[in-house]
C-alpha positions as CSV (number, residue, x, y, z in Angstrom):
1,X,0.0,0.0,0.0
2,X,1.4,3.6,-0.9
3,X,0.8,6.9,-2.0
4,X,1.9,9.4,-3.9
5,X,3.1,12.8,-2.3
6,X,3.7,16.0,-5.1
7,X,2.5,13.4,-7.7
8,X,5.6,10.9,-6.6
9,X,5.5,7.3,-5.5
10,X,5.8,5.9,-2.0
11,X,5.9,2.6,-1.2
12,X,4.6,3.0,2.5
13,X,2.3,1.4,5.1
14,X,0.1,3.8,6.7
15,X,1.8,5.4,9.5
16,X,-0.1,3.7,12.9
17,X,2.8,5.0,15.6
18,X,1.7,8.6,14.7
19,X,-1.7,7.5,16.0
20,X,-1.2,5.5,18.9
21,X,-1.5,1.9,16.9
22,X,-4.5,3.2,15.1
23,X,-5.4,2.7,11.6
24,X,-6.7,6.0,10.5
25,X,-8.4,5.9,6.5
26,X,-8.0,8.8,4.3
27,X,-10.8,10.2,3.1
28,X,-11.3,10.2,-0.8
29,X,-10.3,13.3,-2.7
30,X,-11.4,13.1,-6.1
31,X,-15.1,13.9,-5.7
32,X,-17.1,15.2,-8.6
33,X,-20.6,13.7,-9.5
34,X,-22.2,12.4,-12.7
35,X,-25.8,13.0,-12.9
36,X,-28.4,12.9,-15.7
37,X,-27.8,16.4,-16.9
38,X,-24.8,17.5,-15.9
39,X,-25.8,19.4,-12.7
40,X,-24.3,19.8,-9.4
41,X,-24.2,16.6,-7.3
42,X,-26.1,16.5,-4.0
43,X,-23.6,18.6,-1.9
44,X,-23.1,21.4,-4.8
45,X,-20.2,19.6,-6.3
46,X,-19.0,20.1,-9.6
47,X,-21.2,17.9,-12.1
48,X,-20.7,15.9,-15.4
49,X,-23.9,14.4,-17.7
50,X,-24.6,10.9,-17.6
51,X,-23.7,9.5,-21.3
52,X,-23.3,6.0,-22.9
53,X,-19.6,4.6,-23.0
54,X,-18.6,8.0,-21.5
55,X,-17.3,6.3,-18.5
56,X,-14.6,3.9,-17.5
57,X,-14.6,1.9,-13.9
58,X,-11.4,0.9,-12.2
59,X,-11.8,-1.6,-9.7
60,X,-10.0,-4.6,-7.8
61,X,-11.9,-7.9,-7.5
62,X,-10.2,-8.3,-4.1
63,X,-11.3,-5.2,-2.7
64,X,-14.4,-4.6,-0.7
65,X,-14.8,-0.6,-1.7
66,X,-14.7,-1.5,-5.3
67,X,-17.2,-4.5,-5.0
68,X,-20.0,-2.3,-3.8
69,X,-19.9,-0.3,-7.3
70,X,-19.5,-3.4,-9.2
71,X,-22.7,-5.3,-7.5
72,X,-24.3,-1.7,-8.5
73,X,-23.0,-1.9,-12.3
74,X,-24.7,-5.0,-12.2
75,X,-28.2,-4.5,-10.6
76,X,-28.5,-1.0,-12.7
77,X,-28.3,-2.4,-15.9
78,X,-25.3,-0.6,-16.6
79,X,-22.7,-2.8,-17.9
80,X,-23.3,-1.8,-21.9
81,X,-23.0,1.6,-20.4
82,X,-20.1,1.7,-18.3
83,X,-16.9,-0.8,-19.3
84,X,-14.5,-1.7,-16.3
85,X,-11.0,-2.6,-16.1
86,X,-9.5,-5.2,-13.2
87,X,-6.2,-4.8,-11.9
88,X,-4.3,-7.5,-10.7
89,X,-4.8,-9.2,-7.0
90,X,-1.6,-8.0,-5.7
91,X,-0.8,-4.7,-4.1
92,X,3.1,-5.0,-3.8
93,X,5.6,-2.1,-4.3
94,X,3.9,-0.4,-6.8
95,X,0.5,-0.8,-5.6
96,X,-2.4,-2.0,-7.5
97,X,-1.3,-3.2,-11.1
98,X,-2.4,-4.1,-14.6
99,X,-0.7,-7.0,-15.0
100,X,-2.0,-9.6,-16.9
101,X,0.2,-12.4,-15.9
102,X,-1.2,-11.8,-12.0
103,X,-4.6,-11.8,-13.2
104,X,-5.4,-8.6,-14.2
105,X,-8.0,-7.6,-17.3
106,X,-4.9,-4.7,-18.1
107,X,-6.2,-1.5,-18.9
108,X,-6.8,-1.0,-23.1
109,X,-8.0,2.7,-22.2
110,X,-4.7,4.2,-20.7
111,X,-2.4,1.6,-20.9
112,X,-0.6,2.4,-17.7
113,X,0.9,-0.3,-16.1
114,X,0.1,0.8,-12.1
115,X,-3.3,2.1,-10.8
116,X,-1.1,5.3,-9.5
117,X,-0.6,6.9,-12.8
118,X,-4.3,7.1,-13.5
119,X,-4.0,9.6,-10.5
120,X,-1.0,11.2,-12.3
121,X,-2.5,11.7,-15.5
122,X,-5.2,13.3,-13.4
123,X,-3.0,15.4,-11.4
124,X,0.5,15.4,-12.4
125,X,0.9,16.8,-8.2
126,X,-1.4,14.5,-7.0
127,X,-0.8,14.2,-3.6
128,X,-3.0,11.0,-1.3
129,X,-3.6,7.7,-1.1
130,X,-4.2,6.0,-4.1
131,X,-7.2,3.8,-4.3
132,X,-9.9,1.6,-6.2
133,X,-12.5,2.2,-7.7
134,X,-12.2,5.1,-9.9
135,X,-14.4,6.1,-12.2
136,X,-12.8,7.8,-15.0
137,X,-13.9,10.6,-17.8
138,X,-12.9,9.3,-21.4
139,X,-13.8,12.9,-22.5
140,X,-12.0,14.6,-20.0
141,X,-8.9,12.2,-19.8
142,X,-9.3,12.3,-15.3
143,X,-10.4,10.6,-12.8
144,X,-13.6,12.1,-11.5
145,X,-14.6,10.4,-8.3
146,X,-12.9,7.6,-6.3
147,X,-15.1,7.4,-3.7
148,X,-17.3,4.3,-3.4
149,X,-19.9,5.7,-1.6
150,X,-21.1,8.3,-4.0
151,X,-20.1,5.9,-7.2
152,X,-22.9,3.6,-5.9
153,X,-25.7,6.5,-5.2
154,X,-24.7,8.1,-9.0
155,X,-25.1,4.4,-10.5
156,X,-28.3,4.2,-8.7
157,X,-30.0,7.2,-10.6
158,X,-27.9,8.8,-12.6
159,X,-28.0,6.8,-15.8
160,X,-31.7,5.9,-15.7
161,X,-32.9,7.4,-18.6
162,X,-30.5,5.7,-20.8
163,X,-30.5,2.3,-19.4
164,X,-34.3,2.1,-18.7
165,X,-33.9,0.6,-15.0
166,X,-36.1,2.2,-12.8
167,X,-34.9,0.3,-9.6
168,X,-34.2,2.2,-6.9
169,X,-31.8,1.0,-4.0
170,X,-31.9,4.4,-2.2
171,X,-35.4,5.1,-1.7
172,X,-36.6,8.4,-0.4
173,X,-38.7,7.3,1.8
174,X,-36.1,4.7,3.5
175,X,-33.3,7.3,3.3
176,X,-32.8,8.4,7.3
177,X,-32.9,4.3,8.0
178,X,-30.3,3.6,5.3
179,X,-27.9,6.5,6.4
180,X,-28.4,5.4,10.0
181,X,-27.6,1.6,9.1
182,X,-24.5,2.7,6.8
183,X,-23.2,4.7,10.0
184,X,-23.0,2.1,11.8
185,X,-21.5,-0.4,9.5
186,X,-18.7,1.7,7.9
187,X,-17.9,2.4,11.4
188,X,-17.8,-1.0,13.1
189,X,-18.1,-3.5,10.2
190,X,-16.9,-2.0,6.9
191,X,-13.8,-0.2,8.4
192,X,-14.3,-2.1,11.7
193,X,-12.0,-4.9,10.4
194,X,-9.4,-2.4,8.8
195,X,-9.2,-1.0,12.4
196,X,-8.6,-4.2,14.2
197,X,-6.1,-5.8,11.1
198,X,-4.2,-2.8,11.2
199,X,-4.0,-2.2,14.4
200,X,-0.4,-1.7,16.0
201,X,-0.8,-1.7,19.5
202,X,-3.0,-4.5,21.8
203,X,-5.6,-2.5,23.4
204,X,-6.2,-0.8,19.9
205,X,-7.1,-4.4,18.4
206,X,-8.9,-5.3,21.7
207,X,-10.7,-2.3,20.9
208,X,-12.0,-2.7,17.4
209,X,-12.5,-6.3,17.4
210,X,-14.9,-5.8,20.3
211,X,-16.9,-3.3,18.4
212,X,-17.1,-5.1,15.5
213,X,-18.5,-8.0,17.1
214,X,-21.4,-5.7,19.2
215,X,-22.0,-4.3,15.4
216,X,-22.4,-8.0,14.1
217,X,-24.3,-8.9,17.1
218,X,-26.6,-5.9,16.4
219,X,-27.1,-6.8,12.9
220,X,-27.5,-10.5,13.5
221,X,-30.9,-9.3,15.6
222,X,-32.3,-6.7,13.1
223,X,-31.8,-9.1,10.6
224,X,-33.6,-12.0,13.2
225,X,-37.3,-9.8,12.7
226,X,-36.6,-8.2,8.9
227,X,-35.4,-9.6,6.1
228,X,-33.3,-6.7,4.6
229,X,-31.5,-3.8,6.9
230,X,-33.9,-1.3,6.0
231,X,-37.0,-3.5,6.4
232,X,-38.9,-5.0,3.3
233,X,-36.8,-3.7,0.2
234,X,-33.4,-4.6,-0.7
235,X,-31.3,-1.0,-0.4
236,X,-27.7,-0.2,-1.0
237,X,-27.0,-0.7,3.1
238,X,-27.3,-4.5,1.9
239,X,-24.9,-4.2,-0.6
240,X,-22.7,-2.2,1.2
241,X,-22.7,-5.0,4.3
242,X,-22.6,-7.9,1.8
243,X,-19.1,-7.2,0.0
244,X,-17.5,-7.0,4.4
245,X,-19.4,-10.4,5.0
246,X,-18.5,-12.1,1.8
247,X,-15.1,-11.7,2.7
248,X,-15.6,-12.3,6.7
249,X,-14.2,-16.4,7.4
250,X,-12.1,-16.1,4.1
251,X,-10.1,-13.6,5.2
252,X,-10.7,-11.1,7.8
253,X,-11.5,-14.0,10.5
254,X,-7.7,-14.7,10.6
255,X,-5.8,-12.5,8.3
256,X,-7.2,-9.7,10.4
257,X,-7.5,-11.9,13.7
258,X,-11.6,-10.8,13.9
259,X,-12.0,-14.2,15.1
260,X,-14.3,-14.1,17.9
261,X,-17.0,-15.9,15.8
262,X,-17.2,-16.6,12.3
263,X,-19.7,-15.6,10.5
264,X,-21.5,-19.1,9.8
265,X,-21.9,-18.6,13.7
266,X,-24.5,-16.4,13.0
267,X,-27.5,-17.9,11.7
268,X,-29.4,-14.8,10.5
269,X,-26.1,-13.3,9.0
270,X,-24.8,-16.7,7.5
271,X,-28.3,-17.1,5.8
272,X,-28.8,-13.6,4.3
273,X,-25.3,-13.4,3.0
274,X,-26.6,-16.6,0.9
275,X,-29.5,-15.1,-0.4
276,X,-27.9,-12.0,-1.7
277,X,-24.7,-13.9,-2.6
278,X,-27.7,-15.9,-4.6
279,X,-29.3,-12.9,-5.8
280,X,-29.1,-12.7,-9.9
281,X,-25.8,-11.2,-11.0
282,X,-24.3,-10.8,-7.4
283,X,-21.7,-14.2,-7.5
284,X,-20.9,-13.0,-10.8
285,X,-18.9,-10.5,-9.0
286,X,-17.4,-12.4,-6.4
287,X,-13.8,-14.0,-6.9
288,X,-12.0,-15.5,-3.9
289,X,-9.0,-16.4,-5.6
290,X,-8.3,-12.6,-6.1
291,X,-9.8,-11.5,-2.8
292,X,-7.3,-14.5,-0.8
293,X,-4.5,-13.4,-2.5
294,X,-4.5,-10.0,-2.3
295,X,-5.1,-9.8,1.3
296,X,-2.3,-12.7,2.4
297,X,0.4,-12.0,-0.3
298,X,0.0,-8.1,-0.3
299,X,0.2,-7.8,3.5
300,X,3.0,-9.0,3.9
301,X,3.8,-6.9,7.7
302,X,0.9,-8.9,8.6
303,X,1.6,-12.4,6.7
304,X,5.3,-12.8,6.2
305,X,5.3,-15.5,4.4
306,X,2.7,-15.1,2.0
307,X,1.4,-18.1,2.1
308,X,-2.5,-18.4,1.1
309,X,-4.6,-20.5,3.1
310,X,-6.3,-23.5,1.8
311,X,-9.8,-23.0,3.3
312,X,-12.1,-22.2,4.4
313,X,-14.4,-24.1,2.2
314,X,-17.3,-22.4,1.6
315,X,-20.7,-23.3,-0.1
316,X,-22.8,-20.4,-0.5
317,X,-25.0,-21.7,-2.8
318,X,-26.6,-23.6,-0.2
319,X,-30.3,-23.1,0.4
320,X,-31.2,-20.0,2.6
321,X,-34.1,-19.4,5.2
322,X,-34.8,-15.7,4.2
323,X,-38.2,-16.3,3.1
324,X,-39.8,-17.3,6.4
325,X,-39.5,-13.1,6.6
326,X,-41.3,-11.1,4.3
327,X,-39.6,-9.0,1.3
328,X,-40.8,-7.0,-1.5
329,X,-36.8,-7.3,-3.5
330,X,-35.8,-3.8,-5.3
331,X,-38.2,-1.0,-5.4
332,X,-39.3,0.8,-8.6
333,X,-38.8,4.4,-8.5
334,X,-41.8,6.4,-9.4
């Protein structure tokens, strides 16, 4: 993991001593919206109009962030509309990469051979993090937003009126719920497991592991008396859970030590990770070879020797018990 500092490369880890063991995310910088005309995005930010094959996706398989706007690509309709390119599993001393020989789809739009010069060709001074995904501008040559949460609310209505998919995944009406929900799970769940993997110091880990297990705990009785977080209707704060659990007892149970419980301890969880895993076009973007060998060859402060574990052998394509609960799927906006 690097970044780049007065658009120059750093191979470095993020810097936990400054912050007492803690893991500490940088927020996303590139932040302009795409909506169906070309007008501001929700917060006044600078806008771009929504047009066919305009738009390139940047995303890793492996990474959780990225997965939310692929599962959105996919349930939008928008996959004639917006192409994507894969980068390789491996984060090593370059960061993320298009290599083709580690997996990668390479990237036939740019051509660059690491994810960091996308941010150069941006910014030539880019200074932050460099991350997936990234949506980028064909007409403007830049990335124009890398931050997964808006990237799923502008795939939810910005492209509407060219793809013809009215579902909504953000509904008005269910909005103050959602929010609430996707507080509390990029806090303690989402970023909950960053904190405790990268934690430095004991009590830090002690720390975040405990509240990622109250969050599960939490969620593991909503989800006991509704079917979907936000009650009846499928919303984004399932997709948004559903790319941390996916990756739960492959990875984060003991790459990131969060191994209180698995997550096939939890019988409301366990089963409503099947039926969205299940959920038409969702496996499609699930790949456990790249998300097992990203996390234990590309950490390697964390797993030396780089050795990726066999299991744990999972079937989620085993039959679910979601429908003793009563759901409506994906509402239709208007």
């Amino acid at each position: 993991m690097g970044l780049l500092i007065e658009g120059r490369w750093h191979d470095q880890w993020y810097d936990t001593e400054r912050h007492g063991g803690e893991f500490v995310r940088e927020s996303a910088k590139l932040r302009d919206w795409v909506t169906a005309d070309g007008s501001p995005g929700p917060d006044g930010q600078p806008g771009l109009p929504a047009e066919a094959g305009r738009y390139h996706l940047y995303v890793s398989l492996a990474c959780p962030w990225a997965h939310r706007t692929l599962i959105m690509r996919r349930l939008k309709g928008l996959t004639s509309l917006i192409d994507v390119s894969v980068t390789s599993p491996l984060m090593l001393d370059q960061g993320w990469s298009y290599d083709r020989d580690e997996g990668s789809s390479g990237d036939p739009l740019n051509d660059v051979e690491f994810h960091h010069q996308l941010y150069t060709l941006t910014d030539s001074r880019y200074t932050g993090r460099v991350t997936v995904p990234a949506l980028w501008d064909k007409r403007e040559g830049r990335i124009v937003n890398n931050e997964s949460a808006e990237l799923v609310r502008m795939f939810n209505g910005a492209f509407d009126g060219l793809s013809g998919n009215r579902l909504d995944l953000y509904p008005e009406d269910l909005r103050e719920t959602i929010d609430a929900v996707n507080a509390d799970v990029y806090d303690h769940v989402n970023n909950g497991v960053y904190k405790a993997g990268f934690a430095t110091e004991q009590p830090v880990y002690e720390k975040h592991v405990s509240a990622l297990f109250q969050s599960l705990d939490r969620l593991e009785a909503r989800l006991a008396e509704q079917r979907y977080l936000a009650g009846e209707w499928l919303t984004e704060a399932d997709i948004r859970l559903f790319t941390t659990l996916v990756r739960f007892d492959a990875v984060y149970h003991g790459h990131f030590k969060c191994n209180l419980r698995r997550l096939e301890d939890y019988p409301n969880l366990s089963h409503y990770l099947r039926e969205l895993y299940q959920w038409p076009g969702v496996a499609e973007t699930v790949s456990f070879d790249h998300i097992k060998r990203h996390y234990y060859v590309s950490h390697g402060n964390i797993n030396p020797t780089r050795i990726v574990p066999a299991g744990p052998l999972l079937d989620l394509e085993r039959p679910h018990d979601r429908e003793r609960l009563p759901g409506k799927g994906i509402r239709q906006r208007g």
